[in-house]
C-alpha positions in Angstrom: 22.9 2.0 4.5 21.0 5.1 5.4 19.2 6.5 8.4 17.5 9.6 9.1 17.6 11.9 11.8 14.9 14.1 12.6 15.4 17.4 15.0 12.2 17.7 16.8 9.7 20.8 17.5 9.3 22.3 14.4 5.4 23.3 12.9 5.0 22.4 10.0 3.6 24.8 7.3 2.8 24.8 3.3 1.9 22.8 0.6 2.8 19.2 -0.4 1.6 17.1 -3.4 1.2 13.3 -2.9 2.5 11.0 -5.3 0.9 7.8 -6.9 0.2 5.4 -5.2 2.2 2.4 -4.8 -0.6 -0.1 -3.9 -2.7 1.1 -7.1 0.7 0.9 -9.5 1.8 -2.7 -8.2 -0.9 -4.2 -9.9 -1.7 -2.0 -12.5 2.1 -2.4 -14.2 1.6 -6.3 -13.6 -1.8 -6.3 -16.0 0.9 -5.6 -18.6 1.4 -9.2 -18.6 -2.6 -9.5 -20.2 -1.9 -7.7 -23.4 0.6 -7.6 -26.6 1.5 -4.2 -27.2 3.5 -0.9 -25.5 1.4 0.1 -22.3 2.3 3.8 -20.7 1.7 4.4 -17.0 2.1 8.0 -15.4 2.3 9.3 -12.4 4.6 6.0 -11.5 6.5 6.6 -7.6 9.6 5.9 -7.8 9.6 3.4 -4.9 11.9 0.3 -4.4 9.2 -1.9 -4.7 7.7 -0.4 -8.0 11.6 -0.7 -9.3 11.5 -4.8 -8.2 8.2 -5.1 -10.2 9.9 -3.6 -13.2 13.0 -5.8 -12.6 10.4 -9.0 -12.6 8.2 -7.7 -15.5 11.5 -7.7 -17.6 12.8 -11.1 -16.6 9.7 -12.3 -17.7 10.2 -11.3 -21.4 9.0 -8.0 -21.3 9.9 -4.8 -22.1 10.8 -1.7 -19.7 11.2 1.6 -20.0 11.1 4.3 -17.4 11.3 8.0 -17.9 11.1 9.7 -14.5 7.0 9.0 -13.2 6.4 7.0 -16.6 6.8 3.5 -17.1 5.8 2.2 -20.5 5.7 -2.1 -20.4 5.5 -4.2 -23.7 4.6 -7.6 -22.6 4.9 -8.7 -26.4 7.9 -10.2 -26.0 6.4 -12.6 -23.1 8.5 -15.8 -22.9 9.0 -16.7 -19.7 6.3 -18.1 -16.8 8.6 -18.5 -14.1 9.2 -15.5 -11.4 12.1 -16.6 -9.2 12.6 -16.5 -5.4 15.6 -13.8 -5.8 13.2 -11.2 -7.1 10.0 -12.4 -5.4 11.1 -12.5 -2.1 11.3 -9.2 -1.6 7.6 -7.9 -1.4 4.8 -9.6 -1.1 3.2 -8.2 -4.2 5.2 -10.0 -6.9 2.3 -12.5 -6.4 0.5 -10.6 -8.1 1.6 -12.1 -11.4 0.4 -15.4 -11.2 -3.1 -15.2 -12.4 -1.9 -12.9 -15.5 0.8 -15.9 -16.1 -1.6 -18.4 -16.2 -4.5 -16.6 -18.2 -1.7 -15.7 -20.9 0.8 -18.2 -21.3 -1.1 -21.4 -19.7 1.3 -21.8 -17.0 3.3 -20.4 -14.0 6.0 -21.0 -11.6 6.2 -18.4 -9.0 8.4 -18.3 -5.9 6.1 -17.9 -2.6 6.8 -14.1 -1.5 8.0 -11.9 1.0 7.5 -8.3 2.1 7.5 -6.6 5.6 7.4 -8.8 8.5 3.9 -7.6 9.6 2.2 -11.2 9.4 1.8 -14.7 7.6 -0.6 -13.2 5.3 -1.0 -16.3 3.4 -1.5 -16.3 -0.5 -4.3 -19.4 0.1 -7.0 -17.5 -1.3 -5.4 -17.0 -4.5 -4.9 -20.4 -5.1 -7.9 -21.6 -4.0 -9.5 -19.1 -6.5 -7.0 -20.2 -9.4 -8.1 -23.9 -8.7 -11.8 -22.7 -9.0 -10.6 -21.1 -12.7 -9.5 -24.3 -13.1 -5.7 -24.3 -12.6 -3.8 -26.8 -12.0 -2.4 -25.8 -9.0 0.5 -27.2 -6.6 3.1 -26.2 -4.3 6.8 -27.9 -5.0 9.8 -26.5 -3.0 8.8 -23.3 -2.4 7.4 -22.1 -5.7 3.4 -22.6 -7.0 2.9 -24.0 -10.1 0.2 -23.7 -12.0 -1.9 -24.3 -15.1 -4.6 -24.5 -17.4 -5.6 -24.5 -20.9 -7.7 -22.1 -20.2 -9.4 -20.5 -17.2 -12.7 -21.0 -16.6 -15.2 -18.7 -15.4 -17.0 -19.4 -11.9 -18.1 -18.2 -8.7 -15.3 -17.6 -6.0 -16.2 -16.9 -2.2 -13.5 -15.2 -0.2 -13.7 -16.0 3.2 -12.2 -12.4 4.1 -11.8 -9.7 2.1 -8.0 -9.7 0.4 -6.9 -6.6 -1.7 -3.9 -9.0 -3.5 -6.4 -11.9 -3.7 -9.2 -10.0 -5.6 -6.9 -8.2 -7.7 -5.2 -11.6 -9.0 -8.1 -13.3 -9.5 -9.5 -10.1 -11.4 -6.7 -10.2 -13.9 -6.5 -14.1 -14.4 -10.5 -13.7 -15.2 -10.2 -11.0 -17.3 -9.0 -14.0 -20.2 -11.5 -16.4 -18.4 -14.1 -18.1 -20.8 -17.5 -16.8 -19.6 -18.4 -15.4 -16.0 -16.5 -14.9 -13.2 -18.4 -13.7 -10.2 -15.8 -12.5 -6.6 -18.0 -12.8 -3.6 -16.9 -11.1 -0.2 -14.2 -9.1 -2.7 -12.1 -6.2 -1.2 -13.3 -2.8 -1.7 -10.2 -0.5 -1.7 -9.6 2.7 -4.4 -6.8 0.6 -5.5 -9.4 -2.5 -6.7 -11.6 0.5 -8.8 -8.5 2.0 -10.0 -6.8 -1.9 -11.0 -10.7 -2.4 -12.8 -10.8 1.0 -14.6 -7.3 0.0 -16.0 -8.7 -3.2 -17.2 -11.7 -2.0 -18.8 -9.5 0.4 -20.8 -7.5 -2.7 -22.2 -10.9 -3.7 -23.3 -12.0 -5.7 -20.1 -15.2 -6.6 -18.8 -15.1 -6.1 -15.0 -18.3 -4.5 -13.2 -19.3 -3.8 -10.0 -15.6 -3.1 -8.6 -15.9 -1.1 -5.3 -18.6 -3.5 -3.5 -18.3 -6.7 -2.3 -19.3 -8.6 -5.2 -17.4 -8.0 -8.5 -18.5 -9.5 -11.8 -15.7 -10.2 -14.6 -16.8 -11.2 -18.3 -13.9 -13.0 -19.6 -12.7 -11.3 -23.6 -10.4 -13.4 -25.8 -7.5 -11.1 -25.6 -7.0 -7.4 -24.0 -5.0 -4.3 -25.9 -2.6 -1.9 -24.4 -3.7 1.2 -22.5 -2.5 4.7 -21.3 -3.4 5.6 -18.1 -2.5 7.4 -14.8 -2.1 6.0 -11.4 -4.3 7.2 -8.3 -2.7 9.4 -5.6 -1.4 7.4 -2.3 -4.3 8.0 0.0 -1.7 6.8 2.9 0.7 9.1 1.7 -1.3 11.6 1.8 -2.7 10.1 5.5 0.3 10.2 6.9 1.2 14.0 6.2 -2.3 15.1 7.3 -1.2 13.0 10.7 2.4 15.2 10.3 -0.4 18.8 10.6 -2.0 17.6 13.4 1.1 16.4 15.4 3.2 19.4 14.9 0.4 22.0 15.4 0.9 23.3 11.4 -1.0 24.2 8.6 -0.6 22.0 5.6 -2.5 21.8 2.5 -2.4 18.2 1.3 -2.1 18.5 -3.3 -3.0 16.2 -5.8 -5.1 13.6 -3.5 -8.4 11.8 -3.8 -10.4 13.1 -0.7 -13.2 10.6 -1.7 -10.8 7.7 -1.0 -9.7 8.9 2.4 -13.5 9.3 4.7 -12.1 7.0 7.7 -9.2 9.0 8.2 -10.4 12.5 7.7 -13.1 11.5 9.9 -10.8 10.2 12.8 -8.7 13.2 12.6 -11.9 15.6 12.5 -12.6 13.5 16.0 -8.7 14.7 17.5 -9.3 17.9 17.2 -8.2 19.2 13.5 -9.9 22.2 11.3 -10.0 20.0 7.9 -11.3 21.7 4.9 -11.7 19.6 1.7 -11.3 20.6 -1.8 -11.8 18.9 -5.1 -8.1 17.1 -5.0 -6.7 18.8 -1.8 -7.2 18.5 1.8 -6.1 21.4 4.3 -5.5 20.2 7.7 -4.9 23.0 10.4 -4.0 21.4 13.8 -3.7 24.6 16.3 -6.4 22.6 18.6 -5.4 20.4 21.4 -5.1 16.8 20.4 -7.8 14.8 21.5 -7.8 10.9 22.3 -9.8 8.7 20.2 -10.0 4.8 19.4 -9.6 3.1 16.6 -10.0 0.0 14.6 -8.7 -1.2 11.8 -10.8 -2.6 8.9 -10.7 -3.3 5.8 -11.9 -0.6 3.3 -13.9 1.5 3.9 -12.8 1.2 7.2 -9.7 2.8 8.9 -6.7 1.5 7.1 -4.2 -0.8 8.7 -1.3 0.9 6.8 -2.2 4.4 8.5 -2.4 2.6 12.0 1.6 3.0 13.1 1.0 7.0 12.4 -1.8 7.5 14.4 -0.2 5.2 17.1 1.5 7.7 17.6 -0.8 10.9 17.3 -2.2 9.3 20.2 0.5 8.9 22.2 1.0 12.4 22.4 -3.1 13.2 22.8 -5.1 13.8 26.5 -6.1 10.8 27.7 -6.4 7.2 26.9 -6.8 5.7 23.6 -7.4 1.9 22.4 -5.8 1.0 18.9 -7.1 -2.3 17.8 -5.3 -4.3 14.8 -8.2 -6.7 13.2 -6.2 -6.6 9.5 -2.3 -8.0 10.1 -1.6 -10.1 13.8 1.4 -8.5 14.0 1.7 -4.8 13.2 2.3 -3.5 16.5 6.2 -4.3 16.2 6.8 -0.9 16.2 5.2 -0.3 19.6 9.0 -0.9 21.2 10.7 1.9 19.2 7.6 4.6 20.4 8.1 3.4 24.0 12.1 3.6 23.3 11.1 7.8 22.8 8.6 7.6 26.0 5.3 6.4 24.8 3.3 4.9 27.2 1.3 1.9 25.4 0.5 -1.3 26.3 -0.5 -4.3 24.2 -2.9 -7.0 24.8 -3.5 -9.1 22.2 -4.5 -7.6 18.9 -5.0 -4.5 21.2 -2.8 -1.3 22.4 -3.7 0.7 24.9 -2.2 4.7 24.4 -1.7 7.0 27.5 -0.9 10.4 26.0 2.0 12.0 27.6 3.1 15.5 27.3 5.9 14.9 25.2 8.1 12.7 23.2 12.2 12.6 23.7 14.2 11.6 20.7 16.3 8.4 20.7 17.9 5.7 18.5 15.1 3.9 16.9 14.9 1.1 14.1 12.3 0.6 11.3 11.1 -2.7 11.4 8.1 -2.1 8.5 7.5 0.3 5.7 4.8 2.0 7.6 6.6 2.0 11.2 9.1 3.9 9.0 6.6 6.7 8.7 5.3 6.6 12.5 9.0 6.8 13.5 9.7 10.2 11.5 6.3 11.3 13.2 7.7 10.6 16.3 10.7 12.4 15.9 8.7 15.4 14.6 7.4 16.3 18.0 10.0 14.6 20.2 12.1 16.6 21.8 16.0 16.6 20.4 17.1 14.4 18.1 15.7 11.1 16.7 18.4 8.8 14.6 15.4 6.1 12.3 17.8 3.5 11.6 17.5 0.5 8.2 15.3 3.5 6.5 15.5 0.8 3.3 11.8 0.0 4.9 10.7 3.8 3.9 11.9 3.5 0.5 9.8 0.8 -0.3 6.8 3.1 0.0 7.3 6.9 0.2 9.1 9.1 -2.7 11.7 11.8 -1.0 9.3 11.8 2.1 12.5 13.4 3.9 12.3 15.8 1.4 9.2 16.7 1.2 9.1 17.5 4.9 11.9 19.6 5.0 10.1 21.6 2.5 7.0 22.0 4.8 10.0 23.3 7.7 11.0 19.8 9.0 14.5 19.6 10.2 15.3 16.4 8.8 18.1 15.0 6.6 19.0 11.4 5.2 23.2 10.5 5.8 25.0 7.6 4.8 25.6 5.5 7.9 
């Protein structure tokens, strides 16, 4: 196992380009499943949990390759409708294969998933949605099963927005007969990017980006080259890394569109932020300011950049509130910070941040892909060094990040424990 240690005080400086984004390739490789014939994906992260969709995706029937940041996926060969618990249960977004199951081959078995330990988030909505289609839909010793001749196009009311939730029930109603109207759908870059993708396969899907999508179900889709979106928390979390250490870094290949809460918020601490076409430049010689924040779902601030500016504020004046409205328990990671000196305090889905002049570096443990990130942060500006223990968490979500901050004058190196 690996851990990371991170030698704090260093500004950063220089350029960094982001890499696609996970949340946009999870489903995008899964819609696959829709279509006979070789799709190609570029600009693929090479990420544990993109490597566990292509582990799934071939145990299915289909077939793989992968050629650095391209993926091509022939779901021709489809033959199999169950997705077992071993490869499942480790991310949550496995799910995400259902509703492509169902639409294609009439049936599924799918073990109920895992992921990070940040909350129940329940798959209900899904399955409520797939009945709706007109699935058959059960739960039977920890797998759902489902089926249907053929889906059904109808009108499906989230009760809260789910990113997962609308993007499954987009796919299964891509092969719907007739209308399928979301209601209350998710917003995010990733649901526009997951709809472009599916349009290009010869789709039917309007209206992605609001609340309510429509889907026109086709008869059958057709394979598609396309390119994944940059990782607007990747990205996030490096223009958080400027800010902390008082550098100069110029943020390559990302969508500034996708990215207003948090450009905003940091504007508020005190950066200089200058935005280009696909680059963002974020100078943080100013003071760090304290602000509050709350998350919401896009186009709010986003829950996964939460952790990072957890602890941006713990190092700002004054006192900040950090409220969680997304995931009830993301603020695991509050216990490492205090660990290196943060002062925070948590009441309910609340923490309460009392800047303090400086961080010390300690022994810490990732306990959640993004905690990962805010722990690295922390030992950025922490004084001495800063051991991130079970770093498998990181992997999951950001390509070489160690690297990428050595590059910009981090001193930080990965060694086998």
């Amino acid at each position: 196992m690996d851990k990371i240690i991170v030698e704090g005080g260093k500004s950063l400086k220089g350029k960094v380009k982001i890499g696609g984004a996970k949340n946009a390739a999870l489903p995008i490789l899964v819609s696959s499943l829709l279509a006979e014939g070789q799709n190609t994906y570029h600009n693929v992260p090479q990420l544990r949990d993109i490597e566990s969709i292509r582990h799934l995706l071939s145990d299915l029937g289909a077939k793989v390759e992968k050629d650095g940041h391209t993926t091509r996926i022939d779901a021709g060969g489809l033959c199999k409708s169950e997705a077992p618990y071993d490869l499942v249960r480790k991310m949550r977004a496995s799910v995400l294969v259902l509703g492509p199951l169902v639409a294609r081959l009439k049936r599924a078995r799918v073990s109920l998933p895992g992921g990070c330990a940040i909350g129940a988030r329940p798959i209900n909505l899904h399955l409520k949605g797939l009945s709706q289609l007109g699935a058959s839909v059960k739960l039977n010793h920890g797998y759902v099963e489902a089926s249907a001749d053929r889906l059904k196009g109808c009108d499906i009311y989230f009760d809260i927005p789910t990113v997962t939730g609308t993007e499954n029930l987009m796919m299964a109603a891509a092969l719907a007969e007739g209308v399928t109207t979301l209601r209350n759908a998710a917003r995010e870059p990733e649901i526009v990017a997951l709809a472009d993708v599916l349009n290009k396969m010869g789709a039917d899907v309007q209206d992605a980006g609001s609340s309510v999508i429509t889907i026109r179900g086709v008869s059958y889709l057709k394979p598609a080259e396309v390119s994944i979106i940059p990782d607007r928390i990747e990205a996030g979390t490096f223009m958080v890394a400027a800010v902390l250490t008082r550098g100069d870094i110029t943020i390559l290949n990302c969508e500034p569109s996708h990215m207003g809460g948090i450009i905003n918020k940091l504007k508020l601490v005190g950066a200089d932020i200058t935005v280009g076409d696909n680059s963002i430049r974020v100078i943080g010689e100013n003071g760090i300011e304290s602000v509050d924040v709350k998350t919401l779902p896009y186009p709010g601030f986003p829950t996964d950049m939460q952790a990072q500016f957890m602890v941006l504020m713990s190092v700002a004046k004054g006192l900040s509130i950090i409220s969680e409205t997304i995931f009830e328990n993301r603020f695991i990671h509050v216990g490492e910070l205090k660990r290196m000196g943060a002062d925070i305090t948590v009441s309910g889905n609340s923490a309460i941040v009392k800047g303090v002049p400086m961080l010390s570096g300690a022994p810490v443990m990732a306990t959640d892909l993004r905690a990962s990130a805010s722990l690295i942060l922390a030992g950025l500006v922490a004084r001495g060094a800063t051991e991130i223990h079970r770093v498998y968490h990181l992997d999951r979500g950001y390509e070489s990040i160690e690297k990428k901050f050595a590059r910009l004058g981090a001193a930080i190196k990965r060694v086998r424990e």
